[in-house]
C-alpha positions, 0 to 999 in steps of 0.5 A: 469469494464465491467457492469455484474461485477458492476451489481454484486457488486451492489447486494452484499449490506448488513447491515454490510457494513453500521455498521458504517457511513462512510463504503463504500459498494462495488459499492461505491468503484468500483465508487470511483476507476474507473480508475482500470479495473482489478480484484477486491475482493468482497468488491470492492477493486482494487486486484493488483496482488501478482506478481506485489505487489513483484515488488513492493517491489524493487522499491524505495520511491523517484522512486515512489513518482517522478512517481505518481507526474508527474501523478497528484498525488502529496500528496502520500508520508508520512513520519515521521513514525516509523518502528517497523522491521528497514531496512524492507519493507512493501508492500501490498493492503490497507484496510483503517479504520478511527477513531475519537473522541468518541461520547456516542450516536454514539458509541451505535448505531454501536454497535447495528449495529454491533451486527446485522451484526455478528461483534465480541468483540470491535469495533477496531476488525472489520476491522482486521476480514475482512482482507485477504493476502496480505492487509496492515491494514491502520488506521486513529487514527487521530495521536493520541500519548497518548491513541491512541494505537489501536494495541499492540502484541495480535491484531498484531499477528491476523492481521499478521496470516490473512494478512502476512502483517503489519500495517500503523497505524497514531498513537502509539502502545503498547507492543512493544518488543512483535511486534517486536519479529514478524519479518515479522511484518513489520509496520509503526507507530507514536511511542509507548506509554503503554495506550490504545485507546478503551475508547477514540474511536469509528470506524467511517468507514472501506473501507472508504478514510483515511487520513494519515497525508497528504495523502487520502489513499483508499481502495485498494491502494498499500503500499509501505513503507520503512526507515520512509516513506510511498508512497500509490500507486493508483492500476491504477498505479502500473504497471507504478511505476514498469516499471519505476522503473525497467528501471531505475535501468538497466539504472543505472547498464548499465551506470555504466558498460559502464564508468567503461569500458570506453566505454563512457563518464560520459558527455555522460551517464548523458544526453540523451543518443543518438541512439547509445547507446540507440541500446547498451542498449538494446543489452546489455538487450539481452545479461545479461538478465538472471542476471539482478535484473529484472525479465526476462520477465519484460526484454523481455517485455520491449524489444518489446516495443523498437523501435531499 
């Protein structure tokens, strides 16, 4: 991020971003995610874009997961979710909150905090206040089953008519059946469970890293759930998660089309392909481009970056 731009955010410190003790302010996470060089909201998150967030959306948990491993980032994938919309996908940017045990003393001095920095009703609607399109509200309830509901279908319906978007939520939720008539509420939670988790809790961070499960999730990074899993992409590698994906799947249908034509041998499509059909393939590309399940100008992209 060019220094004018920090300097900017650097300025942009108020008390609600210390209302409680682990919030991020925006310089913070501008430092924590410095690989990103891109466009960010003015809390400092990584902003991917809504075209890339739909590419997103085709592409695979295992596809992912294979990339971000081979690029160091080998703890991105949690499983063991339920999905509250079965067979739908969830994708958009994380603002991250993080729960813990209440302590009284603790819980009265946010409080306070909070009142002074305008924060309305219980603690567990702050972070929904602060969410914007396209964000997927992603909470550290600690895997809390029992009590642990912070979401049941009045706080859903606000974080959807804000975000558009669902929830990753490391703990169970109540009333159900009132969540799943929100069919774009594509969510994935631990289970569900009637009580509730106020009493319990008290909000510790939001824009803060979050542990979910086996994965420190930050602010910004892109969710991509489906089936039962999770993969949180870092922002910087979103493009990179996107291209690879799509080159396999024209890969795929490419190698499909060839040996049902019988044009080449499964020995030869299986392995490395030679320069010969490597010159195939993008000639195909050229010729199929307008009904290809990439976009076209992904495809012509991709294209000038080939060498034959």
């Amino acid at each position: 991020m060019p220094s004018r731009e920090r300097d900017a955010l650097h300025g942009k410190r108020s008390d609600m971003d210390k209302f409680a003790p682990l919030n991020l302010s925006p310089e913070e996470i501008v430092d924590y995610t410095y690989e990103w060089d891109g466009d960010r909201f003015p809390d400092g998150r990584p902003k991917v874009s809504d075209a890339m967030l739909e590419r997103v959306s085709r592409v695979t948990l295992t596809q992912a997961w294979g990339v971000l491993r081979n690029e160091g980032y080998k703890w991105q994938y949690e499983d063991g979710f339920v999905c509250t919309q079965p067979g739908k996908t969830l994708v958009g940017r994380a603002l991250t909150a993080m729960y813990m045990p209440r302590r009284p003393a603790m819980r009265t001095l946010m409080e306070e905090k909070g009142e002074r920095a305008g924060c309305i009703g219980d603690q567990i609607s702050w972070p929904i206040d602060r969410l914007v399109p396209g964000d997927v509200y992603v909470a550290d309830v600690y895997g809390k089953h029992e009590q642990g509901p912070i979401v049941g279908d009045n706080l859903s319906t606000a974080i959807y008519a804000k975000s558009g978007k669902g929830i990753v939520h490391d703990a169970s939720v109540r009333d159900i059946d009132g969540i799943q008539a929100m069919p774009g509420f594509v969510s994935f939670v631990r289970g569900f469970h009637p009580t509730y988790a106020s009493p319990t809790i008290m909000l510790v961070g939001v824009n803060c890293p979050a542990r979910i499960g086996r994965v420190t999730v930050m602010p910004g990074d892109v969710i991509l759930g489906k089936h039962e899993g999770v993969v949180f992409i870092p922002p910087h590698l979103v493009e990179k998660v996107v291209k690879t994906s799509e080159l396999v799947r024209l890969r795929d249908r490419f190698g499909k089309q060839r040996l049902q034509e019988g044009v080449y041998t499964p020995g030869q499509i299986d392995r490395r392909w030679t320069d010969n059909i490597e010159v195939d393939f993008s000639r195909w590309l050229e010729q199929h481009m307008d009904d290809l399940p990439v976009p076209k100008q992904a495809i012509q992209a991709l294209l000038k970056e080939r060498t034959w």
